[in-house]
N, C-alpha and C positions, 0 to 999 in steps of 0.2 A: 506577543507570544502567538506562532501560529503551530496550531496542533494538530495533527492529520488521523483518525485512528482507521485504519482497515482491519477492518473484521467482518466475515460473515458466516451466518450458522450453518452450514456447509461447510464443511472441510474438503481438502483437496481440491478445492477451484481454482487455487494460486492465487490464493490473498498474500504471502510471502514473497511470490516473484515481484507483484505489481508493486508491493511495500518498496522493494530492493529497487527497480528498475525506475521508479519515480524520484527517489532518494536522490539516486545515482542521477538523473537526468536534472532537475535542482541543484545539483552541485557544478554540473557543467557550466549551470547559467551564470555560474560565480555566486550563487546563493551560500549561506552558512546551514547546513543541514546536518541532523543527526537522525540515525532510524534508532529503534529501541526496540531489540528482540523480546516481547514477552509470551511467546508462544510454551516455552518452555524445554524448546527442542536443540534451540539451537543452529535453527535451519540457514535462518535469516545469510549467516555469511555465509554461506553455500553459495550465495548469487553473486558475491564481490570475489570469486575466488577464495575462497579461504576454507581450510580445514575446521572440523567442530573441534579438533583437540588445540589449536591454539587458545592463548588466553583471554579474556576480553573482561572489558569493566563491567564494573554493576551500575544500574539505573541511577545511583545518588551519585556517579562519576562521570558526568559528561564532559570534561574537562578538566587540566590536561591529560590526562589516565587514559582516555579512552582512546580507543584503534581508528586512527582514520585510515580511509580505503578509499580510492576515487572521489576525494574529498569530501567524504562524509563522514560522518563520526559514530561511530558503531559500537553499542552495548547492549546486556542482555539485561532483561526488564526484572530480577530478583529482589533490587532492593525498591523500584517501584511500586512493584506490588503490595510490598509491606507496607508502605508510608503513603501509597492510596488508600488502605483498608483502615489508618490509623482516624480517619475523621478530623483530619485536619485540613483544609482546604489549601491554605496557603505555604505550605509546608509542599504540596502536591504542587502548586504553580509554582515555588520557587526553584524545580528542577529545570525550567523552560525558558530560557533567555526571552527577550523579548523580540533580540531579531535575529532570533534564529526558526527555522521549517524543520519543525520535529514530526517523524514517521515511526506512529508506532503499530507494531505488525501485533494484533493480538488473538489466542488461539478460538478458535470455532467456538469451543465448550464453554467457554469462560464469561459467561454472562456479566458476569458481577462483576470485575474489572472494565469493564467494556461500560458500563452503568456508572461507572465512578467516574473515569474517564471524559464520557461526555458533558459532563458538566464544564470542560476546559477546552473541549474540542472546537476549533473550527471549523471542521467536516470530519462525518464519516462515509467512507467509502467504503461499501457492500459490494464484495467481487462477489459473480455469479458463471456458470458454466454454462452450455449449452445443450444442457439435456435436463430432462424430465423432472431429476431429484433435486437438481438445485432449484426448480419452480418450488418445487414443493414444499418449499421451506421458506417463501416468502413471508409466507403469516407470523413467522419466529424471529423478524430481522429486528422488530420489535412487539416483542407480545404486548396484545391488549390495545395496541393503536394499528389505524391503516398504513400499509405501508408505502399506501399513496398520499397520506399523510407528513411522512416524515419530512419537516422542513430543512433539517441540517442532515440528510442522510443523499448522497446518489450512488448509482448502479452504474456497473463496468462488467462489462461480458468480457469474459477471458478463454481463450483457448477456441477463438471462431473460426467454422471452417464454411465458406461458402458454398464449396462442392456437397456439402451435405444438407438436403431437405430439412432434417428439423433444427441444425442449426440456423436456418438462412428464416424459419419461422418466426423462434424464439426473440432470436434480434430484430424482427418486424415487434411483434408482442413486446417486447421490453418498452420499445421507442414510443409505441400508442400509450403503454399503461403509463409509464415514466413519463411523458413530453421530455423540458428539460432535463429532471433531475436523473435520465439518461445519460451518462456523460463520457462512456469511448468505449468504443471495441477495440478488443488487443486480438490478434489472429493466431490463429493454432502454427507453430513451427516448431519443428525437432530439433531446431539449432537449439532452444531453449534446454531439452532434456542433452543432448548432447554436451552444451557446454558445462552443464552440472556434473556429468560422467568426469570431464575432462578438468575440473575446478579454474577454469576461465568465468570473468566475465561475457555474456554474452555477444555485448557490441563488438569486445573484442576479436572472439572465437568467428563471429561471423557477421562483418559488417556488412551486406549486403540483407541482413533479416528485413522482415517487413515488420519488426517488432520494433524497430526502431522509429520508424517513423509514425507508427500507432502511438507508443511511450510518447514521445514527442507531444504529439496532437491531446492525449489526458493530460499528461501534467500542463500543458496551458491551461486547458478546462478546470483543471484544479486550481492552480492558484487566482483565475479571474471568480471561482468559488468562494476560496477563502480572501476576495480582495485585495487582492497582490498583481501587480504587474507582469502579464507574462511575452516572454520576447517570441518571435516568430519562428514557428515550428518545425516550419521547411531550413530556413538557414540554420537552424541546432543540429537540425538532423547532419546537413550537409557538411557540416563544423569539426564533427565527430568522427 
């Protein structure tokens, strides 16, 4: 079982794209992958293309029921959530194949989920933005411990733009405080809000993003994280 949770106490950094766009790149590798929307919103297939009025399974339906989309298998985390809060442990892993790369997208607010969770998780990944407020909410990634501490937690800077002084800071600052548990910059591109206008895929909408090859370069770093074998990042890119 490997378990991926992205969340960070920040909203709006694009914890949801990175959820979608890692999902989606694990699938390419020919990996067996499902994401699991529990944000609440619905957002998550906004990235695969997809309407929020279409149907999708519930968290206890990861198969066969559930929506695949660029080979990943997509549902929204409702019944999760209930059967995480039930205290039952293995009741909670029995929704997770063992060789399957589960992505679950959970919302900012939602502490306590995100706290049951980890007890299964093989990483959590903390998206961060490039300004002032998502610093400032590092001390909340986990209350009560350092979060130069966290041994199963790394950081991903989303939405970087080099042309900008305190972005080009931030991501100096991350890499000093973090070392490794540093683990990718995704870069700021308008293909991303565009293709969500347009309900594309992004690779699709527009293959020449530099988002591609960023996604690419994390999700290695992620699975050499959770111990998994990851293929080379330039030839996926190039594949795609």
């Amino acid at each position: 079982m490997t378990l991926v949770l992205v969340h960070s106490p920040k909203g709006g950094v694009g914890s949801t794209f990175i959820a979608a766009q890692v999902a989606i790149a694990l699938a390419e590798q020919g990996r067996d992958v499902a994401a699991i929307d529990c944000t609440g919103q619905d957002s998550l297939r906004l990235h695969f293309g997809l309407h929020r009025a279409l149907p999708a399974a519930t968290g206890g339906q990861m198969a066969p029921a559930t929506l695949v989309v660029f080979g990943v298998a997509l549902s929204n985390g409702d019944a999760l959530r209930k059967i995480s809060a039930s205290d039952d442990p293995q009741s909670v892993g029995a929704l997770f194949p063992a060789d399957r790369v589960t992505i679950i997208d959970v919302a900012a607010g939602d502490h306590d989920l995100k706290a049951r969770l980890m007890a299964f998780a093989a990483l959590h990944i903390c998206v961060l933005a490039p300004s002032a407020a998502s610093l400032a909410i590092l001390s909340q990634v986990e209350p009560g411990t350092a979060t130069v501490d966290l041994a199963n937690t790394v950081f991903v800077l989303n939405q970087a733009d080099d042309r900008l002084r305190l972005s080009r800071n931030i991501t100096s600052f991350l890499a000093e405080l973090f070392g490794s548990n540093f683990i990718g910059t995704v870069r700021r591109d308008e293909a991303v809000n565009e293709s969500l206008a347009m309900l594309q895929q992004v690779s699709r909408f527009a293959p020449a993003s530099v988002i591609r090859t960023d996604i690419a370069v994390l999700t290695s770093a992620i699975l050499l994280r959770c111990g998994l074998t990851p293929v080379d990042a330039t030839a996926t890119v190039l594949a795609r």
